[in-house]
C-alpha positions in Angstrom: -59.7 15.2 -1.3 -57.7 18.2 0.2 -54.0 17.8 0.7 -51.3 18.5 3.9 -48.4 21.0 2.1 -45.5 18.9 1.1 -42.9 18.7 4.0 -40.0 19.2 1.5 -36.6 20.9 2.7 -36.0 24.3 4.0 -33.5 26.7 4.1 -31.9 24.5 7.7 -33.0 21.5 7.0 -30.6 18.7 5.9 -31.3 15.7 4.1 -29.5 12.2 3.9 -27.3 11.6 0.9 -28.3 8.1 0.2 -32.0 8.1 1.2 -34.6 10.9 1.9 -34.7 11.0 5.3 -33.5 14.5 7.1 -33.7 16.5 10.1 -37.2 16.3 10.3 -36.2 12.7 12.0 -35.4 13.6 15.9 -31.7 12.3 16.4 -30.7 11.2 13.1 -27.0 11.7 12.5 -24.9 12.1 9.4 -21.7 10.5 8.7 -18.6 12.2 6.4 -20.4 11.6 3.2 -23.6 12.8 4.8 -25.0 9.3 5.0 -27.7 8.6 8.0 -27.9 6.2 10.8 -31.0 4.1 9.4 -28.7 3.7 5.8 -26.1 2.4 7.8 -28.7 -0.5 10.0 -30.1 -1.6 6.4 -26.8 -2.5 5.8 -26.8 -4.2 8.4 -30.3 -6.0 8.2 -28.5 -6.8 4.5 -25.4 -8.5 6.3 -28.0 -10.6 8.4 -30.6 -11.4 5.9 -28.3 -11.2 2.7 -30.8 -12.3 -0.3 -27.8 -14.7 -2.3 -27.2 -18.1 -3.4 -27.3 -19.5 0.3 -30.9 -17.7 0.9 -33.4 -20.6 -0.3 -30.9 -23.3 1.6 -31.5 -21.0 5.1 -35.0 -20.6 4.4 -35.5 -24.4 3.9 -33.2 -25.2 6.8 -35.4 -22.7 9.2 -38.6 -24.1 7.5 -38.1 -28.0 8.7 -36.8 -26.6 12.5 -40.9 -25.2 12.4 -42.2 -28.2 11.1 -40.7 -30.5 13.4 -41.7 -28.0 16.4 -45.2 -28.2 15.0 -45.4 -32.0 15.0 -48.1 -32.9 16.8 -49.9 -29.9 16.6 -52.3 -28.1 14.8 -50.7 -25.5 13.2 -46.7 -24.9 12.7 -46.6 -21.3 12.7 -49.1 -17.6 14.2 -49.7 -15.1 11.1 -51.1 -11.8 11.6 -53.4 -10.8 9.1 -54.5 -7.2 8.5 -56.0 -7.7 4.8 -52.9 -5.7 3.8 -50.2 -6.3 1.3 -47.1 -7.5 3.6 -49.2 -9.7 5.9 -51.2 -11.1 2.8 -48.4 -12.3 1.1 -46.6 -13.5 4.4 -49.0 -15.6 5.0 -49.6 -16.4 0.6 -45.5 -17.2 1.5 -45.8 -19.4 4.6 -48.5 -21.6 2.7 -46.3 -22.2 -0.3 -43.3 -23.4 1.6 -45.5 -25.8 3.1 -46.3 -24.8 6.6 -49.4 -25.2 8.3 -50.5 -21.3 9.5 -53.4 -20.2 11.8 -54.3 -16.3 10.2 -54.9 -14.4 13.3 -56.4 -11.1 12.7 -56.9 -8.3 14.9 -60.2 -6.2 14.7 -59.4 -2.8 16.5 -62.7 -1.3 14.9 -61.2 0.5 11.9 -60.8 -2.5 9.6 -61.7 -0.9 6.1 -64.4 -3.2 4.3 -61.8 -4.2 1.5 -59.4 -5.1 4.4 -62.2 -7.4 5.8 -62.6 -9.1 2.2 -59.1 -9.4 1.2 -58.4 -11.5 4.6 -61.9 -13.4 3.9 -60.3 -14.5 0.3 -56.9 -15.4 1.4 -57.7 -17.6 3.8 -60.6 -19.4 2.1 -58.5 -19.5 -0.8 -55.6 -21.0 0.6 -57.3 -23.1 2.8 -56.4 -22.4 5.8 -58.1 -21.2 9.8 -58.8 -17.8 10.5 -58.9 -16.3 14.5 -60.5 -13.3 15.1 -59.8 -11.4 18.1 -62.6 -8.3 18.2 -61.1 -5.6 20.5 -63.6 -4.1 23.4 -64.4 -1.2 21.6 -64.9 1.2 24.4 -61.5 0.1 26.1 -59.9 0.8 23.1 -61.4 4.0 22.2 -60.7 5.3 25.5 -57.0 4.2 25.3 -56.8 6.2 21.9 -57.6 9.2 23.0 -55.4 8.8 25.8 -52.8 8.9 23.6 -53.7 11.6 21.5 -53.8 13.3 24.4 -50.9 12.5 25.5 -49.2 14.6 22.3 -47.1 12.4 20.5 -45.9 10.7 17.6 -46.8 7.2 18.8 -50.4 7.3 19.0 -50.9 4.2 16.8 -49.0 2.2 18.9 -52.0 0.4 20.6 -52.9 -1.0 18.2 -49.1 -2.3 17.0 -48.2 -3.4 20.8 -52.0 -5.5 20.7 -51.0 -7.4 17.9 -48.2 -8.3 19.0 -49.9 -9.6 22.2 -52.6 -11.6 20.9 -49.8 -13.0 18.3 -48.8 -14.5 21.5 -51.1 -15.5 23.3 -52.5 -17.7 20.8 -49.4 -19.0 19.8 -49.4 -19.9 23.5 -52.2 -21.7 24.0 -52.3 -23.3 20.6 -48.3 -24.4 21.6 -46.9 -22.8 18.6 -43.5 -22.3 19.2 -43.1 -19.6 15.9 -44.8 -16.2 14.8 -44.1 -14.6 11.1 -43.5 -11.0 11.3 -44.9 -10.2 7.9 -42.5 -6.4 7.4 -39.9 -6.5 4.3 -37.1 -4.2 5.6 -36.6 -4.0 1.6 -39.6 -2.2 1.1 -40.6 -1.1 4.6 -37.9 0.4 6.3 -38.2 0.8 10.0 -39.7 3.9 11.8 -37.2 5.9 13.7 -37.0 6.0 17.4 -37.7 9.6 17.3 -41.1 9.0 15.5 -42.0 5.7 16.7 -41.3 4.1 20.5 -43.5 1.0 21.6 -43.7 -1.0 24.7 -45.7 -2.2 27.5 -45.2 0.7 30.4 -45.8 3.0 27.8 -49.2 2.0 27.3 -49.9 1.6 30.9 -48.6 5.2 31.8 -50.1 6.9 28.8 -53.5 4.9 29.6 -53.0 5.8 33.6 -52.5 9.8 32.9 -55.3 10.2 29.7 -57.3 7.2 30.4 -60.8 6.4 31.9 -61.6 3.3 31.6 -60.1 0.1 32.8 -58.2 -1.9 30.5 -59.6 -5.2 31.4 -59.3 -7.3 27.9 -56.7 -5.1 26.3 -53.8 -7.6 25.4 -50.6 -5.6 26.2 -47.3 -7.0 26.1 -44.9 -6.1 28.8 -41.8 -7.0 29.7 -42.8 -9.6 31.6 -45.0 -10.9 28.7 -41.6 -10.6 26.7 -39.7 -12.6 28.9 -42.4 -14.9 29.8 -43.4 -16.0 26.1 -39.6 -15.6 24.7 -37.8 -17.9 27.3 -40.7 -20.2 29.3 -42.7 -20.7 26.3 -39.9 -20.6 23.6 -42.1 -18.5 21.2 -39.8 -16.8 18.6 -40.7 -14.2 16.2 -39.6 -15.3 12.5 -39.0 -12.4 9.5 -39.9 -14.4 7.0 -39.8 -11.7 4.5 -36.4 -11.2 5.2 -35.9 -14.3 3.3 -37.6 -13.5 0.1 -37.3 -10.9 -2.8 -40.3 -8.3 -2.7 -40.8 -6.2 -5.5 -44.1 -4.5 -3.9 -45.8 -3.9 -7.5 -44.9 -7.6 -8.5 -46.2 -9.0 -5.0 -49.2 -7.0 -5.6 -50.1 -8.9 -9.2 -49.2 -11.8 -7.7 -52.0 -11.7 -4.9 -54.4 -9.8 -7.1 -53.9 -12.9 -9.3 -53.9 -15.8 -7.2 -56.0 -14.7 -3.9 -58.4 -12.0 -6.1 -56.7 -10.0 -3.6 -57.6 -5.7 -3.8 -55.8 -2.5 -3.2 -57.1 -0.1 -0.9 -55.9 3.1 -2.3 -52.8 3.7 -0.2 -50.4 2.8 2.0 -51.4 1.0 5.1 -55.0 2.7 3.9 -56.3 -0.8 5.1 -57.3 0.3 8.4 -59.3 3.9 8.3 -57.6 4.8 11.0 -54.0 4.3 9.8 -55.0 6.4 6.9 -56.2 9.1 9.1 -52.7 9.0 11.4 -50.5 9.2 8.5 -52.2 11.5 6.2 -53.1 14.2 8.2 -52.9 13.6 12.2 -49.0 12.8 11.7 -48.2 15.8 8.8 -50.4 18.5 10.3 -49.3 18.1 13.9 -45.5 17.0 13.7 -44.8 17.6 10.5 -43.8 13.9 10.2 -44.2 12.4 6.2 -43.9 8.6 7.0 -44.2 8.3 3.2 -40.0 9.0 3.4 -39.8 5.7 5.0 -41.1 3.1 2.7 -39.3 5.4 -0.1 -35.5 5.4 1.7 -36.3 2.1 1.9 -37.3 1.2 -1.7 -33.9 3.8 -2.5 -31.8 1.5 0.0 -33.0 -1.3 -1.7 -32.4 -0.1 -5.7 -36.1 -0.3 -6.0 -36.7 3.4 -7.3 -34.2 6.5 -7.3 -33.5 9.0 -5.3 -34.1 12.0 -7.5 -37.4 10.1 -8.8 -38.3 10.5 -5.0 -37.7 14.0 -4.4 -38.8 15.1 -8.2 -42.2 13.3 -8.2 -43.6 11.5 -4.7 -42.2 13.9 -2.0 -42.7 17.2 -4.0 -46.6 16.5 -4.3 -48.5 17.4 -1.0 -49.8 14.5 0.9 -53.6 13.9 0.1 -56.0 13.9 3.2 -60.0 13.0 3.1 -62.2 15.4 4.9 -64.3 13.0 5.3 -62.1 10.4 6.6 -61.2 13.3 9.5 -64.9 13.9 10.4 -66.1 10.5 10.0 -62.5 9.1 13.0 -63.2 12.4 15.3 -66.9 11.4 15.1 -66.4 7.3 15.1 -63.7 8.3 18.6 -66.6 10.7 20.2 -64.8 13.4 20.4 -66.2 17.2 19.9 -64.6 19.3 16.8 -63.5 21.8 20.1 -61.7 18.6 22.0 -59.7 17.5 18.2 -59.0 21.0 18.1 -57.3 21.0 21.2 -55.7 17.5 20.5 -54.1 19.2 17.6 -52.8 22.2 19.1 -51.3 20.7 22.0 -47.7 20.9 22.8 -45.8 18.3 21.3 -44.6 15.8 23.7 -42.2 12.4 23.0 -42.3 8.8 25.1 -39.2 10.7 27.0 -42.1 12.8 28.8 -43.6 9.2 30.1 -42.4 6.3 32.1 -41.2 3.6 29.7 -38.9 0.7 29.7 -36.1 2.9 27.6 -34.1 4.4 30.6 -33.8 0.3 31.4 -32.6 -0.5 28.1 -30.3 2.2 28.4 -28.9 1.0 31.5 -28.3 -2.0 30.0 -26.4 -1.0 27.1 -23.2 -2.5 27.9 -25.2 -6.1 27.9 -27.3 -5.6 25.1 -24.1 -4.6 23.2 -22.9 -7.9 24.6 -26.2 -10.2 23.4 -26.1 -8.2 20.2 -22.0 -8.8 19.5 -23.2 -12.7 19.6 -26.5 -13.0 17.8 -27.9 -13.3 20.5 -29.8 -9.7 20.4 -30.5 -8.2 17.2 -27.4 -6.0 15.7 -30.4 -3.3 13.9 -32.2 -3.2 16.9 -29.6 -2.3 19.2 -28.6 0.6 16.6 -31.6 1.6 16.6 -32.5 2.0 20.1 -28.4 2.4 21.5 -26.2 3.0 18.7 
């Protein structure tokens, strides 16, 4: 196991006052007291989702508006299961309030064999119907090294913009009208826009400059899917872990215990090729620790201190496999001479390819509008406009 240096501070650098973020984040901003934008939308996440005496009462109240829209159907709610912590225990969660979840699980090609297990035990534990949606392989390979050629830091987004496709599309045609997005802002944080943009046109353009193949099964999600699923079908996308407290070492003894449920030596190391993005494409490339999310967010939360942070996780180097490197490079047929130049490429952003975001920005004035009454999320338009 050989190790990326540890991407601690330097002599220009600046880092956040509350969390650990710093300037190695593209556009993050500091306040007076030298707090950063991404403290400032968990606060408010915290205003929307505040974890208090009225929680359970919302959480019931939202429950029974599923139910009835599942009447008559066979399931109430879409859970996407990866075998990992958050989705396990979202949908360990929906099955203990009493909903009726179909697991829908992704397989990209990279599931880990302890990923594959841990979904086959949940599901058969908890009794409930798994749908597996099996990725063309050689679509998908081809649209991954499109975007590692295409030089940037989103190069695991075809994966996240899939799931989020299928999620649909079987909610669709099972006429499910509600989706769990298993991610605890508590624990998880949210990836800056600098490090992480996602949508539809971005797949399509990366895919149309790097790409070969044709993307015949691939299930995107567009803006036209957005709008199509969203207000004709009336899917919405529920945070139900918004709703609940997560301690992440107490949720993992809890699923360990109930669902024999096992850790895969990491974070997000479920998928092989997650652990390869964020322990040594992301580091060695862009310098990028995404380690400072989940930790900022954990600080946020009053989870773990700061100084325990910076003192013991981000001062040790971020451990790397060899093997793991080989065995992705190998596994996407690519030649050590074509990962080499994958690597040393110029680094590029989503701002270098045709995307939705010059429309969002165009609309700001009306997303600031939808977002002053609920109608649009308050974090998200921070995040993308603020």
């Amino acid at each position: 196991m050989e190790t990326v240096a540890p991407l601690t501070q330097n002599h220009s650098s600046r880092i956040c006052t509350r969390c650990v973020l710093d300037t190695s984040v593209p556009g993050i901003r500091f306040d007076a007291a030298g707090i950063c934008q991404y403290c400032k939308i968990h606060d408010q996440l915290e205003q929307e989702f505040p974890l208090d005496e009225h929680t359970q009462l919302k959480l019931e109240k939202i429950v029974q508006q599923i139910k009835r829209a599942g009447q008559g159907k066979a399931y109430d709610v879409i859970v996407g299961v990866s075998g990992g912590r958050d989705s396990t225990y979202g949908l360990y969660t929906a099955v203990k309030l009493g909903l009726r979840p179909l697991a829908v699980h992704l397989d990209n090609g990279w599931n880990s064999e302890i990923a594959v297990t841990n979904i086959k035990k949940a599901v058969t534990r908890l009794g409930i119907d798994l749908h597996t949606h099996v990725l063309d392989w050689e679509e998908f390979k081809d649209l991954q090294i499109a975007f590692l050629k295409a030089s940037v830091s989103d190069a695991e987004i075809p994966t996240d913009v899939a799931i989020h496709g299928l999620l649909h599309r079987v909610a669709a045609a099972e006429g499910v009208r509600y989706i769990v997005f298993a991610h605890s802002f508590q624990t998880e944080g949210f990836s800056p826009l600098g490090w992480s943009y996602m949508d539809g046109r971005y797949i399509e353009s990366v895919h149309k400059k790097f790409g070969h193949r044709v993307l015949k099964t691939y299930p995107n999600f567009t803006l036209r899917d957005y709008l199509y699923y969203r207000w004709v079908k009336g899917i919405k996308v529920f945070p139900l872990l918004a709703y609940v407290p997560y301690r992440p070492e107490e949720v993992r003894g809890l699923l360990e215990k109930e669902l024999d449920w096992q850790y895969y030596g990491g974070h997000h190391h479920e998928s092989y090729y997650t652990h390869f993005f964020h322990s040594y494409y992301l580091p060695k490339k862009f310098g990028v620790d995404k380690r400072k999310l989940t930790y900022s967010a954990l600080i946020r939360s009053g989870q773990i201190t700061r100084r325990e942070v910076l003192d013991r996780v981000l001062a040790e180097a971020y451990p790397y496999d060899e093997e793991l490197v080989q065995y992705t490079v190998s596994k996407l047929g690519l030649s050590p001479e074509e990962f080499r130049q994958i690597m040393a490429a110029p680094r590029r952003t989503f701002h270098d390819y045709p995307t939705y975001y010059p429309l969002i920005k165009n609309c700001r004035g009306l997303i600031a509008l939808a977002a002053r009454f609920n109608i649009f999320p308050k974090h998200l338009y921070l995040k993308y406009l603020g």
